[in-house]
Each structure stands twice: as C-alpha cells, then as structure tokens.
C-alpha positions in Angstrom: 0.0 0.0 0.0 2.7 2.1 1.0 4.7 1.6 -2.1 1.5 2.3 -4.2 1.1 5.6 -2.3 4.7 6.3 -3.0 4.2 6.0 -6.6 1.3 7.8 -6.9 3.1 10.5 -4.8 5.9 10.7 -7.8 3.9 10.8 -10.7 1.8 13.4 -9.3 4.5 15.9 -9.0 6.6 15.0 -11.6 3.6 16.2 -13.6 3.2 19.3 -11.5 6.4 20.5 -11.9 6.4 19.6 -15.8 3.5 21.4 -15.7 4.6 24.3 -13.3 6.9 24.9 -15.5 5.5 24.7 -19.1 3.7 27.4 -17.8 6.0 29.2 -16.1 7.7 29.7 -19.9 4.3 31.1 -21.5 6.0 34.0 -22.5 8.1 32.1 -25.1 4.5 30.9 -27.0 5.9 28.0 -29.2 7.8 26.3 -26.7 4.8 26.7 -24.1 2.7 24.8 -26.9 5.0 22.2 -27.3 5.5 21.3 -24.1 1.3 22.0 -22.6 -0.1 20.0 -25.8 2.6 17.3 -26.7 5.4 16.8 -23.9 3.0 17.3 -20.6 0.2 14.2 -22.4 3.1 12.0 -23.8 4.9 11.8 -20.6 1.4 11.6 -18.7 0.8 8.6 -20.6 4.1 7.2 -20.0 4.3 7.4 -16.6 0.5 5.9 -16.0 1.2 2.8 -18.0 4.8 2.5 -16.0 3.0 3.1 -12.6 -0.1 0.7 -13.7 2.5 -1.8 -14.4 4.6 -1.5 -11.1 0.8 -2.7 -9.6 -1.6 0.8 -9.1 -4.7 0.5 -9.9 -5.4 1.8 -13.4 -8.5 4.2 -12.5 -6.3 6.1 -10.2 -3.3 6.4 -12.5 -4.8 8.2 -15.4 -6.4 10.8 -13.1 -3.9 11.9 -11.2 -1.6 13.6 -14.3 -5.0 15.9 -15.2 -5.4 17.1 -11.6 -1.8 18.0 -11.1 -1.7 19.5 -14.3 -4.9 21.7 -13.2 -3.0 22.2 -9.8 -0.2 23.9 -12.0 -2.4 26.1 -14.2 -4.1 27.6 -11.5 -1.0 28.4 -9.1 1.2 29.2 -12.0 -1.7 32.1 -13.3 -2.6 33.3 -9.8 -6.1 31.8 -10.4 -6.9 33.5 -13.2 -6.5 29.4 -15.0 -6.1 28.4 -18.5 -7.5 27.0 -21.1 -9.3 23.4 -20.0 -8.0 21.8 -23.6 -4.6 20.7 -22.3 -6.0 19.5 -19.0 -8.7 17.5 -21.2 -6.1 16.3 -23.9 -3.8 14.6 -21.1 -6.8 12.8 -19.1 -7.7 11.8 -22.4 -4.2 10.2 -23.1 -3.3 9.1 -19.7 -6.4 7.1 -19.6 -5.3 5.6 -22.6 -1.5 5.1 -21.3 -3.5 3.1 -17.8 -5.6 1.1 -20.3 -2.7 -0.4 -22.3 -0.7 -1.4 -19.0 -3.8 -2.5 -17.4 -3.9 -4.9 -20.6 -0.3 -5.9 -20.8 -0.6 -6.8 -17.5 -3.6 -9.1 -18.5 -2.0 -10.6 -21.4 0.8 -11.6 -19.2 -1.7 -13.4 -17.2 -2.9 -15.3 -19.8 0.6 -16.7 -20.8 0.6 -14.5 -24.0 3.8 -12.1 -24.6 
C-alpha cells in the first residue's frame, strides 16, 4: 500500500512540476505549446502505464496527471487558469496510457507475450 502511495506521490508531482513549468515559460508561446499539448500528455501517458504496471490500480493512474496539471495552471496564473483543452487532452491520453498497462498486465496473465 505504502509503495503504491509512494508511486502515486511521484507521478503526481513529476507532472506538477512539468506542468509548473511549461507554464512558467508562456511567455516564449511556441515552446509553451510544445510542451502544454505534446510533452505534458506523452509523458502523462508514460508514466501511468509505468505506474499501472509497477501494480496501481489503473483508474487512479490516469487521473492523477490531469489534476496535477490543473494544480499547476491555477497556481502558476494566480487563479486566473487556462484553457481546459490541455488539462482535457492529457486525461484523455493518460487514460489511454493506464488502459494499455492495465492490458499488458492481462495478457501476461494469460501466458501471452
């Protein structure tokens, strides 16, 4: 449980601060899109289908990268937020990055590799 937690805990903040900081460089517009609409997801995904493997269940992996990414837009603007596509794009591909370990770790199951 406690390693689970611990897992959780990293990917959480790992996206904050990718997050944190994608925003942090809005001023510079094309490497704030970049990073917000490709970088933030992609690694979101990643790092749900790695942390889905290591044993967390799948339903919390692919929320957690959206809610820290909201966390980020909201501190990093003062409140003011951001537009909801990026926070919408990375639940959308994080669910799928949870739903492909969640079915490696089935077809392993079945004796299939």
């Amino acid at each position: 449980m406690k390693k689970y937690l611990l897992l959780l805990l990293a990917q959480f903040s790992s996206v904050f601060l990718l997050s944190f900081i994608a925003y942090l460089i809005r001023p510079v517009p094309v490497v704030h899109e970049i990073v917000i609409y490709a970088l933030v997801p992609l690694f979101s995904s990643v790092i749900a289908g790695w942390i889905v493997l290591k044993g967390v269940n799948p339903y919390l992996a692919w929320i957690f990268p959206s809610i820290a990414m909201t966390l980020a837009a909201f501190l990093s603007t003062l409140g003011i937020g951001s537009s909801p596509l990026p926070m919408m794009i990375t639940a959308f591909v994080s669910l799928i990055g949870a739903a492909a370990g969640d079915v490696t770790i089935k077809t392993r199951k079945k004796g299939r590799k």
